[in-house]
Structures are given as C-alpha cells and as structure tokens.
C-alpha positions in Angstrom: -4.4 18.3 -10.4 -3.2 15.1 -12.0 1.1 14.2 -12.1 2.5 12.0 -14.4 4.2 9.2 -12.7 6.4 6.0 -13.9 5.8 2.4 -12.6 8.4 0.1 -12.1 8.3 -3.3 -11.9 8.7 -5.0 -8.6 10.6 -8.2 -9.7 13.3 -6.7 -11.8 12.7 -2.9 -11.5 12.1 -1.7 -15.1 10.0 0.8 -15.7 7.7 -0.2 -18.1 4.6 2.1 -17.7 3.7 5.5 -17.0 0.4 6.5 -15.4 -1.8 9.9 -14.1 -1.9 9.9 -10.0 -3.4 12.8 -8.3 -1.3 14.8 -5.9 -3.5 14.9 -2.7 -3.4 11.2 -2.9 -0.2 10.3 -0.2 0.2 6.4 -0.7 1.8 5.1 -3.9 0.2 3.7 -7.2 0.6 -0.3 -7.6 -1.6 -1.6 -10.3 -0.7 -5.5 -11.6 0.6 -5.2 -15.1 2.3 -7.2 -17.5 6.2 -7.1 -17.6 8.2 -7.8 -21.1 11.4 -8.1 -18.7 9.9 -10.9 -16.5 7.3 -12.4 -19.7 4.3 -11.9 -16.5 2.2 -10.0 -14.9 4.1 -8.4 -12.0 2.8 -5.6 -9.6 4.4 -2.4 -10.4 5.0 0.6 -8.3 5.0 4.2 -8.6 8.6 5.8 -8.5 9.6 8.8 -7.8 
C-alpha cells in the first residue's frame, strides 16, 4: 500500500511537492526537484 507524502525543501522548507511512498519502506523520500522559493533545484525531503 502506497501513502501520500509532502516534500519539503531543504534550503528554505516549503513544501512544494507531494509524492506516493510505500509504507514498508523505513528511510525517507529525497528526490532533487526544482524550488520556486529558492529559483533551483534543491533536494527535498519527505515530512511527516
């Protein structure tokens, strides 16, 4: 089963994205994507 989680970026903490993560998966999503805030592409984390 899939969750739906939000990223945040790691610069200025927005969250910008939301993504699918399975749940028997115990490390955190970080994918590089874009940032409007920042105006680059930032890694962004999964939050909780």
């Amino acid at each position: 089963m899939q969750r739906k989680v939000a990223l945040a970026c790691e610069k200025c903490g927005s969250r910008n994205y939301t993504a699918d993560h399975k749940q028997t998966q115990t490390e955190r999503l970080e994918l590089k994507k874009f940032c409007r805030h920042c105006n680059a592409h930032t890694v962004h984390r999964e939050t909780k």
